[in-house]
Residue, then its C-alpha position, 0 to 999 in steps of 0.5 A: x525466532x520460530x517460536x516468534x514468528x508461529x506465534x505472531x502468525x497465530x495472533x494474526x489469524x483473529x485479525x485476519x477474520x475481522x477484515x474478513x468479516x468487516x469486508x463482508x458486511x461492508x459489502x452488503x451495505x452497499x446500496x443497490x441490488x448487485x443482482x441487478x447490476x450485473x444483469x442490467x437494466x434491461x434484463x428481466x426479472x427472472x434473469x435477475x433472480x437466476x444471477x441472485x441465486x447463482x451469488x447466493x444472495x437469496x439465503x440468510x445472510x448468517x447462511x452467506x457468512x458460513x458459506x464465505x468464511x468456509x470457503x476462505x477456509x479452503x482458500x477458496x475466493x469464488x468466481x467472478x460475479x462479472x466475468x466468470x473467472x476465480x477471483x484467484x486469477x481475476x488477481x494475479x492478472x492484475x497483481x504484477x502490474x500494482x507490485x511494480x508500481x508500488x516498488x518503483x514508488x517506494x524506491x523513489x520514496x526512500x531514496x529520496x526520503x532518506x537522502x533528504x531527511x539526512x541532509x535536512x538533519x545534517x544542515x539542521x535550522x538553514x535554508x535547506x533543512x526549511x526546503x525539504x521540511x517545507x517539500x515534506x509537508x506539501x507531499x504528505x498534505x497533497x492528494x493523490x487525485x488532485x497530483x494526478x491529473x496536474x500531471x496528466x495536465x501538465x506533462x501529457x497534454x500540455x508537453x506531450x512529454x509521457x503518456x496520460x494513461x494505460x501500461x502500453x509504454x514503457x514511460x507510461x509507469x513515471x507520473x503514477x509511480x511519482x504521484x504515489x510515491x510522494x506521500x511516502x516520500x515526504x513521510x520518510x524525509x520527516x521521519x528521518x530528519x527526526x530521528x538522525x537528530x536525536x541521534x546525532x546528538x548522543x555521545x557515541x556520536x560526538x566520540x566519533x566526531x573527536x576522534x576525527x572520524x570523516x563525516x560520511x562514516x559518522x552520518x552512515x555507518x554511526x547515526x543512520x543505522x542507530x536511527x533506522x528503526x522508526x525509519x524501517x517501520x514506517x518504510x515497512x508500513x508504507x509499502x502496503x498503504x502502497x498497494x492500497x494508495x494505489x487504487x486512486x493512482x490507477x484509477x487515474x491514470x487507467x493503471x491496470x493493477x488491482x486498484x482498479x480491479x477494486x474499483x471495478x468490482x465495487x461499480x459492478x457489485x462483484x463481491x467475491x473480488x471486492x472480499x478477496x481484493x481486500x483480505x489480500x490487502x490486510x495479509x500484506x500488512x500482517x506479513x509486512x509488520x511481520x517482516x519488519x519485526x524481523x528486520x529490527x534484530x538483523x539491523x540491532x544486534x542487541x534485540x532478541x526474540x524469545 
């Protein structure tokens, strides 16, 4: 198992340095001069040149590079072009914030999606097997912005029921946490109708049925667990679109986590946030898949890392 894992963390470091130098190049395309930007409109040209210089904008762009990966190398992110904080605290101000919505709505997500894809399995062809396929396509298909502010609509202006936006109470995480969670959660409910019927069709199961099993043991303890790792993968995979899904979500509803720290950082040009905001993202889904393989052998003892 260790040999395993230093092995896949050893082949996550080349994919780790393509998102890196994606992010940086990707940065630089953006149009505009993000010296300017963060001087103003009505900064003069000297104020203008002193802020490119600081950012090291005025050296070769294979010079940038060097200077940005060998910092990444010291685990270093810089400093805030707009605040003046390390990108590393810029971060963590706003990281618990995106965790507990990203939690909240995947719990939501699988405990509903799970729920819902074992009943569809179980009532297969009726009326509530084409109720929640029918509730499944319409989570995945909906956009996240366009629920959002239905919501916000609905909920916040129209009942005055919970608030339309900010962290300031504690009801103000529902309609984020619902309207992020509902893709996942029509994802999980697909993914598990799917694979509880081709399991629920084997032999082991069936034996069990003879037996006179009670139906609850043959659903959870037989078919669900020989049905949980396509169920596991993409759980594991959709907590980190979370994170990422969630930079529409707050922008929305004001959620101050880092979605909206990256899409502040991309209005005001801030490249060391905007690179360390999305290399923090692609680490995630590197140690997640790296979690998830993990979990196979603790859910199927018959799988062994060597």
């Amino acid at each position: 198992m260790i040999t395993y894992v230093a092995r896949r963390v050893l082949a996550s470091v080349p994919t780790l340095w393509g998102v890196a130098t994606v992010v940086f190049v990707m940065a630089r395309l953006l149009p505009g001069d993000p010296a300017r930007v963060i001087a103003g409109v009505l900064a003069s040209p000297e104020d203008v040149e002193r802020i490119r210089q600081s950012m090291g904008l005025d050296k070769p762009l294979l010079v940038q590079y060097g200077y940005f990966l060998s910092s990444l190398l010291r685990f270093n992110l810089g400093t805030s072009a707009h605040t003046g904080q390390p990108v590393i605290e810029e971060i963590a101000s706003r990281l618990p914030y995106t965790i507990e919505l990203a939690a909240i709505a995947l719990a939501i997500a699988v405990v509903v999606g799970l729920l819902a894809g074992i009943a569809a399995a179980i009532r297969r062809n009726t009326m509530l097997d084409l109720l929640i396929s029918s509730f499944s396509v319409f989570g995945v298909s909906m956009p996240v912005y366009w629920l959002g502010l239905m919501m916000i609509i609905v909920f916040a202006i129209d009942f005055r029921l919970l608030p339309a936006a900010g962290a300031e109470e504690p009801t103000s995480i529902v309609m984020p946490a619902l309207t992020l969670a509902l893709f996942s959660l029509g994802l999980i409910a697909r993914m598990t109708r799917s694979s509880m019927l081709e399991v629920l069709g084997q032999d082991f199961v069936r034996t069990a049925r003879a037996k006179g099993a009670p139906i609850r043991t043959v659903v959870f303890r037989h078919a669900l667990r020989n049905a949980l790792l396509p169920i596991m993968t993409v759980i594991g995979l959709q907590f980190g679109s979370l994170l990422g899904g969630a930079v529409v979500t707050e922008t929305v509803f004001a959620w101050p986590g880092v979605g909206r720290l990256l899409v502040d950082s991309i209005f005001f040009r801030d490249y060391p946030v905007m690179q360390g905001l999305v290399l923090m993202f692609g680490t995630t889904f590197v140690v997640i898949n790296l979690l998830v393989d993990l979990l196979y052998a603790y859910v199927d003892p018959r799988i062994h890392y060597t």
